[in-house]
N, C-alpha and C positions, 0 to 999 in steps of 0.2 A: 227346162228351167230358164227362167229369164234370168241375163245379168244387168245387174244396175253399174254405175261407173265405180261403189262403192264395193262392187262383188269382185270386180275386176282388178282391181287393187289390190284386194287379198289374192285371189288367184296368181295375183304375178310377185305379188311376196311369196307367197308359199314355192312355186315354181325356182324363184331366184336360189331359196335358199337348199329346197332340194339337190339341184344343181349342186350346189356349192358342198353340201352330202356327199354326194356321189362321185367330187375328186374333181369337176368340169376344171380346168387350168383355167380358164381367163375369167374375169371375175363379170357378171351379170348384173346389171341395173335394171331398175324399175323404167329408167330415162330410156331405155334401149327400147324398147316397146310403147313408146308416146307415139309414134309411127309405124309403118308394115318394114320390117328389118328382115328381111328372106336371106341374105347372106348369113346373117346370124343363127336364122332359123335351119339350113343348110348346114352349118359346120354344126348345130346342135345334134342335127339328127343321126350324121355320118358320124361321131363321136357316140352317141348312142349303139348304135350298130356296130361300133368297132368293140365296145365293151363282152356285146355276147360271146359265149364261148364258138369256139369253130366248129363243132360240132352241133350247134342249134339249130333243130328243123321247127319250124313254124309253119303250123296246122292249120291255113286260111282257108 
């Protein structure tokens, strides 16, 4: 699927507000993703990961 700049906008609303769902502590902007934000992207994912339970085996 191709995205247009207009797909990607939703895509980062929706993302934002998921987040914000899910309990994420610092609050997420649309502004935070006008550029490559890897620190951000980083503390998103390790925050992710810390959510599964300790027992999680993932079947890759």
């Amino acid at each position: 699927m191709l995205y247009t700049l207009k797909n990607c906008i939703f895509v980062s609303q929706d993302f934002t507000e998921m987040m914000r769902a899910l309990g994420y502590p610092r609050l997420i902007s649309m502004e935070n993703f006008r550029t490559p934000n890897f620190m951000l992207v980083s503390e998103i994912l390790i925050w992710l990961v810390k959510r599964l339970p300790p027992n999680h085996h993932n079947n890759l």
